[in-house]
C-alpha positions in Angstrom: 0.0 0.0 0.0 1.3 3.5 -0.7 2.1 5.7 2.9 -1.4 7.8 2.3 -3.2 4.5 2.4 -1.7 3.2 5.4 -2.1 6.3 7.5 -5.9 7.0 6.5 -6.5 3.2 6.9 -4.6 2.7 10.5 -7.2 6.1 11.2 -10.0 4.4 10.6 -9.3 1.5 12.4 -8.7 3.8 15.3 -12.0 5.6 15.2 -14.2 2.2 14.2 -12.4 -0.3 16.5 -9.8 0.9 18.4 -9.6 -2.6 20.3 -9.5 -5.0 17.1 -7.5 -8.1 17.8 -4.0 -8.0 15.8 -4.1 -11.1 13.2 -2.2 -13.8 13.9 -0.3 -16.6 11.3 -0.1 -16.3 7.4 -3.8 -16.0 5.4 -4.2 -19.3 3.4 -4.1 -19.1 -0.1 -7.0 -21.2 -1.8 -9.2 -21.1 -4.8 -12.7 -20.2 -5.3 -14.4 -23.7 -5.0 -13.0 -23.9 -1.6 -14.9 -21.2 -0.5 -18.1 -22.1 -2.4 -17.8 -25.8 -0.9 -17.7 -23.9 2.6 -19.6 -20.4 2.8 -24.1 -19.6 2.4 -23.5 -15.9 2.0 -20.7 -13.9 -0.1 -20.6 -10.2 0.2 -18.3 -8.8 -2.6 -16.6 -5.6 -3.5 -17.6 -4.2 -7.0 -14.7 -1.9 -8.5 -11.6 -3.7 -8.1 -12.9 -7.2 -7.1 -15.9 -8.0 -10.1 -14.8 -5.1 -12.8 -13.0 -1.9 -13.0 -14.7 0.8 -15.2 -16.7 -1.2 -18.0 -14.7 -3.9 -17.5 -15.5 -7.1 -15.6 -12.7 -8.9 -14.8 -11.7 -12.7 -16.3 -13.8 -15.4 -14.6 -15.9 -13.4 -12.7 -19.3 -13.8 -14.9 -18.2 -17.8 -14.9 -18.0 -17.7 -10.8 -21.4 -15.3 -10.3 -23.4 -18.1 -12.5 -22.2 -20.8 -10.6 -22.6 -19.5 -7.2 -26.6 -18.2 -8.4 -26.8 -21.8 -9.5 -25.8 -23.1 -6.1 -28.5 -20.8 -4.3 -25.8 -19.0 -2.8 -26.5 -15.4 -1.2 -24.5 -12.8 -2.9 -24.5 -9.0 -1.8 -22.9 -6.2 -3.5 -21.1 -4.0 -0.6 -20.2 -1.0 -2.4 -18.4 2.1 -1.7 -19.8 4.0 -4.8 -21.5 6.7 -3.4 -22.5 8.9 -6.8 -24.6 6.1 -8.1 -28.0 5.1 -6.6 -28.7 1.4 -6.2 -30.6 1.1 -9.4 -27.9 2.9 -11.4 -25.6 0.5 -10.5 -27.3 -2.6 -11.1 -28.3 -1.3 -14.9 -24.8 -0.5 -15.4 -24.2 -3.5 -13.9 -26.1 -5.3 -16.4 -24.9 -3.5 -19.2 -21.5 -6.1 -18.4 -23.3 -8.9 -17.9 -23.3 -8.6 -13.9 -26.9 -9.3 -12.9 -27.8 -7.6 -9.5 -31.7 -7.2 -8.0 -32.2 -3.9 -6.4 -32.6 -5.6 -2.4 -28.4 -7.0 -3.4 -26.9 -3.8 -3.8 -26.1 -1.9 -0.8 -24.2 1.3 -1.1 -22.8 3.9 0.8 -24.3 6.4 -0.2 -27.7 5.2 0.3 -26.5 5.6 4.3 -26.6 9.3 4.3 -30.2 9.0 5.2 -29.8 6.9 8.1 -26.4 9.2 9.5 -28.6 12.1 8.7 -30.7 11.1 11.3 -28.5 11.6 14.4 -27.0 14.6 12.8 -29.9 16.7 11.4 -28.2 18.4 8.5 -30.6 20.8 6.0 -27.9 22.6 4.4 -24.4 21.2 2.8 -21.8 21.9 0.1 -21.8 18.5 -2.3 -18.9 17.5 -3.9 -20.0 14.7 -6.2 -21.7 13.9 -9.3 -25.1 15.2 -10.2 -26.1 11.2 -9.7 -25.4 11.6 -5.9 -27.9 14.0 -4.8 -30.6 11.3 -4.8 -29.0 10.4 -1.6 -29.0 14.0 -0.4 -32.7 14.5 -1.2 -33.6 11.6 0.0 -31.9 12.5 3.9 -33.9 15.9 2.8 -30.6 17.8 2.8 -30.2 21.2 0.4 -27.2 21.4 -1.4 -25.4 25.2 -1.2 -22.4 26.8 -1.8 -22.3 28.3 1.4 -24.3 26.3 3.7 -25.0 28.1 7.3 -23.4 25.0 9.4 -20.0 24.7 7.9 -20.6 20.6 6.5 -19.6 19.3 3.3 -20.9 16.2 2.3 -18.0 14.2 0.0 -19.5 11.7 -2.7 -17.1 9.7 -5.2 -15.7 12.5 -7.3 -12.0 13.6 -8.3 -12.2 17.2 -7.5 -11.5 20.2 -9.1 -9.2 22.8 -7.7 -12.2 25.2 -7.7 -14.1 22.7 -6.1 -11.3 22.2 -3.3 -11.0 25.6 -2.8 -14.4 25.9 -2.2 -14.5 22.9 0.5 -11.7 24.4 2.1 -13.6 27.6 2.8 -17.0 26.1 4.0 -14.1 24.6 6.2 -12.6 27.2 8.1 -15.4 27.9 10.0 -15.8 27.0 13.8 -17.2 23.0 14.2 -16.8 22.2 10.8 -17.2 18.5 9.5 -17.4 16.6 6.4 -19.7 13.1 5.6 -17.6 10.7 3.9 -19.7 8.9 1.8 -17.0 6.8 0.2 -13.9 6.2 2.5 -11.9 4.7 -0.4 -8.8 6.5 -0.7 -7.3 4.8 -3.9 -9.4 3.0 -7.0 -7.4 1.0 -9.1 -7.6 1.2 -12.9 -7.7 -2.2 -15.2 -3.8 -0.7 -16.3 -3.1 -1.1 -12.3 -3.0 2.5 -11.7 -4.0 3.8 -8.6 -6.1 6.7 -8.7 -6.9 9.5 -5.7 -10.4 9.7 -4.9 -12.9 10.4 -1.9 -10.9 9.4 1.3 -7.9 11.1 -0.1 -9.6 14.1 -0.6 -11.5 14.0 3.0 -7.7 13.3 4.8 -6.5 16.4 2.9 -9.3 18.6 3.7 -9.0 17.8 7.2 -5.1 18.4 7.4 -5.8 21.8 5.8 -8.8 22.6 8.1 -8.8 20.5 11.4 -12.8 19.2 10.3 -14.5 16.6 11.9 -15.0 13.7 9.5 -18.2 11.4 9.7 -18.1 8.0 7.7 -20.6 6.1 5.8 -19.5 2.6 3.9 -16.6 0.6 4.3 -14.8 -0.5 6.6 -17.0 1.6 9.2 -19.7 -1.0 10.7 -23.1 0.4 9.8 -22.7 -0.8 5.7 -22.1 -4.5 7.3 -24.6 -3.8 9.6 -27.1 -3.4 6.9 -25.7 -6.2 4.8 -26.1 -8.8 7.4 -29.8 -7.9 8.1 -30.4 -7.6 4.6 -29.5 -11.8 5.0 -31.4 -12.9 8.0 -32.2 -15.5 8.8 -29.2 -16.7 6.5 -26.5 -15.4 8.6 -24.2 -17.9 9.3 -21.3 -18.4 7.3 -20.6 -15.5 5.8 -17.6 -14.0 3.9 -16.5 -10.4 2.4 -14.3 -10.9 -0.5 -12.8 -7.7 -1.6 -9.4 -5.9 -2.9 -8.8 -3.4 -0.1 -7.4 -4.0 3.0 -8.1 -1.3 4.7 -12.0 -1.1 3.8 -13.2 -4.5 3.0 -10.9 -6.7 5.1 -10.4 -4.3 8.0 -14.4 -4.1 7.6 -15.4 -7.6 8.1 -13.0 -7.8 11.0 -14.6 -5.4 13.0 -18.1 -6.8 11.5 -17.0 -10.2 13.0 -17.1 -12.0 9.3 -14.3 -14.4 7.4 -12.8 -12.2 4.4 -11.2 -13.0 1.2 -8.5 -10.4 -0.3 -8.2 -10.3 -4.0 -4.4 -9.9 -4.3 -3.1 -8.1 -7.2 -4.9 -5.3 -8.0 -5.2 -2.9 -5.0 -2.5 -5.3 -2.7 0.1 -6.8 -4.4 1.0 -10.2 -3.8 4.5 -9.5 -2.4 3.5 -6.5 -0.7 1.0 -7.8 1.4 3.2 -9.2 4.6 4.4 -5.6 5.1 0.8 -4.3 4.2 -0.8 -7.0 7.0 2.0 -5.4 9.5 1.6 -2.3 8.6 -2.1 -1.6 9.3 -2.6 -4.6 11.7 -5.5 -6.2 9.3 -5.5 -9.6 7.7 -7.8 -11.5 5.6 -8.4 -15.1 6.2 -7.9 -16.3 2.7 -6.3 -14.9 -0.3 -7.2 -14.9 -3.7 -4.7 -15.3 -6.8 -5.5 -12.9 -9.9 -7.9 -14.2 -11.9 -10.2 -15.4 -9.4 
């Protein structure tokens, strides 16, 4: 993981579970069928795990079918907080990745339920025009200038403008910004790793000293929902993801088994160091493909 990671990741884990036990022995490396043979309920990542952009990834249309033909229960846990639930399972199906509404479970679709202990009317949105279902539906106004100093942070890569704008909604007294998608990196298919929403929320509060409020991964409210959204098929249960710091440190402090997808946001021979580093392990790993 690159240092940003690592120090917004280790500061989530102290404000979600600042008691979570520190793994212990080497994650065993399997393949798919092992886990199929052994878990009900999968709960998967979508960008960087099933597809990146418009592009699912090799084997992963094979492995949905044959889990739906098992009778499996499958979840979409998703950080993507600019897309409502029904966005994303029609772009979903546009590659072939076939999603009912009650599977998808986004972040974003949280701000509702945060909204609730926090009472917002007024904020300054930085997302996409897709996003602001979620504010109206948490009946908060969007504003340049709002009269509590809040900023509500969707999936975006930001504009300077935009930034500068944050910054100043920011320097007011008590000032705070909701996190809708804590992912600080998004791999693209060329392996890239892009900046996006947690990065921006870790700068914003260096600049300012804000209070930051999290909805989605790893924080436990998004698991939380997930597992309800199961009942009564809760036992045996695994998150299979490609972050560390959101999906596996998430189902550790959700009390679930987790699968990382090594290769894409972890590398394989990073991921020692990376396990050290943040204190987080999965219990299986995954080669790339899947």
């Amino acid at each position: 993981m690159l240092p940003l990671e690592i120090s917004v990741y280790k500061s989530y884990l102290e404000t979600a579970a600042p008691k979570l036990a520190k793994p212990k022995g080497d994650p065993w490396k399997v393949d798919f069928d092992v886990l199929l043979k052994h878990y009900g309920s999968f709960l998967f990542d979508g960008w960087g795990t099933l597809y990146s952009k418009d592009i699912v990834y090799p084997g992963v249309l094979e492995k949905m079918a044959k889990l739906r033909s098992e009778g499996k229960n499958i979840r979409l846990i998703t950080n993507a907080a600019g897309r409502s639930a029904t966005q994303i399972r029609d772009d979903l199906r546009k590659m072939g990745l076939d999603f009912d509404i009650h599977e998808i479970i986004s972040s974003g679709s949280l701000l509702k339920v945060l909204n609730e202990s926090v009472g917002l009317k007024e904020a300054y949105y930085l997302g996409g025009s897709a996003g602001m279902e979620f504010l109206e539906e948490a009946g908060i106004k969007a504003v340049s200038e709002p009269l509590e100093p809040t900023v509500i942070l969707s999936g975006i890569v930001a504009s300077d403008a935009e930034i500068e704008q944050a910054a100043k909604v920011l320097s007011l007294p008590n000032s705070r910004v909701l996190v809708l998608n804590p992912d600080v990196y998004a791999p693209n298919p060329d392996g890239e790793k892009i900046p996006v929403t947690g990065a921006i929320a870790a700068a914003l509060k260096e600049r300012t000293n804000c209070q930051l409020l999290f909805c989605g991964k790893p924080f436990p409210l998004i698991f939380q929902v997930a597992l309800r959204s199961l009942i009564p098929s809760t036992e045996s249960v695994i998150m299979i993801g490609d972050t560390l710091g959101t999906d596996i440190a998430g189902a550790a402090i959700a009390g679930i088994d987790s699968a990382l997808v090594v290769g894409r946001n972890v590398l394989e021979e990073d991921l020692r160091d990376d396990i050290y580093e943040l204190g987080v392990s999965p219990n299986y790993v995954l080669p790339t493909p899947w």
